[in-house]
C-alpha positions as CSV (number, residue, x, y, z in Angstrom):
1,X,19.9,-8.3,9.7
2,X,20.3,-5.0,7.8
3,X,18.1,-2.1,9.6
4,X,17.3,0.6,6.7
5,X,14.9,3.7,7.7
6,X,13.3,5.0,4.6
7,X,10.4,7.0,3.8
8,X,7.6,5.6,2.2
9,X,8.4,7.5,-1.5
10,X,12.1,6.1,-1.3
11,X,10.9,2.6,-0.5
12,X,7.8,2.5,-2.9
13,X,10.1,4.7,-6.0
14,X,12.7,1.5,-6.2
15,X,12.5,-1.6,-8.0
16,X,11.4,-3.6,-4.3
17,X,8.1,-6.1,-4.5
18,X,6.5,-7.6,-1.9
19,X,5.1,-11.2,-1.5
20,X,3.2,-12.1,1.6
21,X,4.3,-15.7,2.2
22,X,2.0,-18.9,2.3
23,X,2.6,-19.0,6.3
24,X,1.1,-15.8,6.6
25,X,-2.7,-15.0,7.7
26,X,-4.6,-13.3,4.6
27,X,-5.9,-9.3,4.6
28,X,-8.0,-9.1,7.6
29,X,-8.5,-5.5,8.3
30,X,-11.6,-3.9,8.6
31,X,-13.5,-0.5,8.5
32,X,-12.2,-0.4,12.2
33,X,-8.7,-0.4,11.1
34,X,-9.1,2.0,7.7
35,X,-10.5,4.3,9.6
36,X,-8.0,4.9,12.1
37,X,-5.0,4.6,8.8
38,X,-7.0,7.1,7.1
39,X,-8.0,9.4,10.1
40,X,-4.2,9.6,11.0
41,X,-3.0,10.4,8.1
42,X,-5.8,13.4,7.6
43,X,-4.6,14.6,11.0
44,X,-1.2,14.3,10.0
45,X,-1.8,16.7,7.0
46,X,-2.9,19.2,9.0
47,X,0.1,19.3,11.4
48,X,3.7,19.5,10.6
49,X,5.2,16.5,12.4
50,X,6.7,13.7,10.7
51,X,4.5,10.3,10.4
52,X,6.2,7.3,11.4
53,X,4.5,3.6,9.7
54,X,6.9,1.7,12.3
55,X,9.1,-1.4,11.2
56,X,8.7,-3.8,8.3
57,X,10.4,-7.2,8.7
58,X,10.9,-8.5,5.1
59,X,13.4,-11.5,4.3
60,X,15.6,-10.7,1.3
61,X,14.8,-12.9,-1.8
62,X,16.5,-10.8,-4.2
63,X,19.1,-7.7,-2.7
64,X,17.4,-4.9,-4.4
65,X,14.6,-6.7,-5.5
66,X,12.2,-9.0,-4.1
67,X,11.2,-9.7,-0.5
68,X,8.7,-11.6,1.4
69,X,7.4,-9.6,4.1
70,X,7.4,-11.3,7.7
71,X,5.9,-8.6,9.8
72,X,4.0,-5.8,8.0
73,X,2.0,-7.1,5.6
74,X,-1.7,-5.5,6.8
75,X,0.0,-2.3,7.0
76,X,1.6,-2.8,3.5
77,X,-1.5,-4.2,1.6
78,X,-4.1,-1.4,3.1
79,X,-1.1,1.2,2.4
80,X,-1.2,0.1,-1.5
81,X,-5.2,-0.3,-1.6
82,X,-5.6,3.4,0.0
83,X,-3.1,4.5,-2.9
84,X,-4.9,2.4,-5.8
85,X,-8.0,4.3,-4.2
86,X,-6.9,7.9,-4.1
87,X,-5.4,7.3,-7.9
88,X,-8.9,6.9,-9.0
89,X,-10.4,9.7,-6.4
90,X,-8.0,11.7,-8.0
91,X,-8.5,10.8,-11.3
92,X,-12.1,10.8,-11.6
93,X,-11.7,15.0,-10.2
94,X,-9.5,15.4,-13.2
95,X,-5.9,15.7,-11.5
96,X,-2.4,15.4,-13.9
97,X,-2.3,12.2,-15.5
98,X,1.0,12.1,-15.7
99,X,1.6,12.4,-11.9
100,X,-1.4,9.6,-11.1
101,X,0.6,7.0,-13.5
102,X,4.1,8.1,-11.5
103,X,1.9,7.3,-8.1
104,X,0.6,3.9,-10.2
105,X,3.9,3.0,-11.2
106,X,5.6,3.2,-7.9
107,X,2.6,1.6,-5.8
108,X,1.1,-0.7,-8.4
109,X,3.4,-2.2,-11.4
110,X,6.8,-1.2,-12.5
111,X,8.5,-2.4,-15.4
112,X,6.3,-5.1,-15.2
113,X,6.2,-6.1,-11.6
114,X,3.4,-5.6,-9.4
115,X,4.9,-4.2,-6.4
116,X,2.9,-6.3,-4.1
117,X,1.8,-10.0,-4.5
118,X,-0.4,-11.1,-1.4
119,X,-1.0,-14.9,-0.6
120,X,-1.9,-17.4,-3.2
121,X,-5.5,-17.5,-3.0
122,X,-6.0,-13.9,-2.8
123,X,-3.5,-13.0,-5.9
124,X,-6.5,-13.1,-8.6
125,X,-8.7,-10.6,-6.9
126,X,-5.9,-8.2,-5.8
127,X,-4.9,-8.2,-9.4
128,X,-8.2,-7.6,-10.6
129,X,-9.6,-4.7,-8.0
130,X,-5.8,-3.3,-7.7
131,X,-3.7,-3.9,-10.5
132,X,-6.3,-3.8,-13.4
133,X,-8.8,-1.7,-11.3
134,X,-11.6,-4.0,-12.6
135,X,-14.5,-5.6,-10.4
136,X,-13.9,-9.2,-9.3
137,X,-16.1,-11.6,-7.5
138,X,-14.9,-12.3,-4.2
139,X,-14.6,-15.8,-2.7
140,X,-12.9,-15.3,0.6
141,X,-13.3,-13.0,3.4
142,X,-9.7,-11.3,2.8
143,X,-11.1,-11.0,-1.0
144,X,-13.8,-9.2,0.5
145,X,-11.5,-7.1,2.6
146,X,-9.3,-6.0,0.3
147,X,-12.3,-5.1,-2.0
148,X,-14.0,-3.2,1.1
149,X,-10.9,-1.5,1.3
150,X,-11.1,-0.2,-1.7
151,X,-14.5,0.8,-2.1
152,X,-14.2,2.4,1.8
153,X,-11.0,4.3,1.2
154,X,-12.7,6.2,-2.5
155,X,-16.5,6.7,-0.7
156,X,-14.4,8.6,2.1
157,X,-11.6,10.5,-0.1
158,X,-14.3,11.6,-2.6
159,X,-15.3,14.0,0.4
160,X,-11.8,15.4,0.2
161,X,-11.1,18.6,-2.0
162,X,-8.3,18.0,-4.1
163,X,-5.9,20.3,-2.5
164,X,-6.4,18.1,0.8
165,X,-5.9,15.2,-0.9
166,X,-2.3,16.5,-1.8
167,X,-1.8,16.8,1.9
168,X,-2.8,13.2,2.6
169,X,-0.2,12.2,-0.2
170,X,2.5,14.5,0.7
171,X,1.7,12.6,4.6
172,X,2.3,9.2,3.1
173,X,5.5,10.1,0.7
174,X,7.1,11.6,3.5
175,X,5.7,8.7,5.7
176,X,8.8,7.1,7.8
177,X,9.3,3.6,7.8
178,X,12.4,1.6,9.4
179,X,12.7,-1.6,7.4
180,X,14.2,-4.8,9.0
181,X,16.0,-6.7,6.1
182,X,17.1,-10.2,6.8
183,X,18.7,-12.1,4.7
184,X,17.6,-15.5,5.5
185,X,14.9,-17.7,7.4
186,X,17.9,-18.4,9.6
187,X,18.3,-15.3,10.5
């Protein structure tokens, strides 16, 4: 097991994706858990202290490249719907393009790869609300989540002026996070 602290720019800047494996529980957090994510991250941007996200667990697929998450995942998913979410915020109050498709391509897609593929059944509508930023019909009660999510996380950053908003970013670039890397099931 390889144990790598990183901040959440110099994890999310790579070429690493995420798949939540088939074993693993679908999105299940609520306004309950958004708000506390978002309310310690606003409190964070008023302070000077460091933010810590804890450990991720992943198990290598690909060095470099791809890994499955084994511990992390809610954490993970609301961390890329809250980003997908201030993108628009931020775009809709007219903020440099060119910096919102930086945040897109390190959160979203790069080269090509969507940076984070949940469990099978919920793949289509993350695609759809995060990846294309398009309305999708949900089927499921993670669907439903991650589309709450969404729509929770740009009602509540819409109240944010835009130089706040920078705080809250500069909070979750600067974000630490240890991850745990193994590099098989065995392990």
């Amino acid at each position: 097991m390889d144990f790598k602290p990183s901040t959440i720019k110099g994890m999310f800047e790579t070429s690493m994706s995420f798949a939540i494996p088939i074993y693993q529980r679908a999105y299940s957090w609520t306004k309950e858990n958004w708000s506390v994510f978002l309310g310690d991250i606003i409190e964070q941007s008023a302070r000077a202290n460091v933010y810590s996200y804890g450990n991720l667990l992943l198990e290598t697929i690909e060095e470099d490249s791809k890994y499955e998450i084994i511990d992390g995942q809610q954490r993970l998913t609301t961390l890329i719907i809250f980003m997908r979410a201030m993108i628009n915020v931020l775009r809709a109050k007219g903020y440099d393009e060119e910096t919102l498709k930086d945040y897109e391509r390190d959160f979203i897609v790069r080269k090509g790869t969507i940076k984070l593929r949940p469990v099978d059944n919920d793949r289509p509508c993350f695609d759809a609300i995060i990846v294309q930023n398009i309305d999708y019909k949900v089927n499921s009660a993670s669907q439903k989540c991650m589309r709450d999510a969404k729509v929770y996380f740009e009602r509540e950053l819409t109240k944010l002026e835009v130089g706040e908003m920078e705080k809250v970013v500069d909070v979750v670039l600067k974000t630490k996070i240890n991850r745990l890397e193994l590099k098989g099931k065995k392990e």
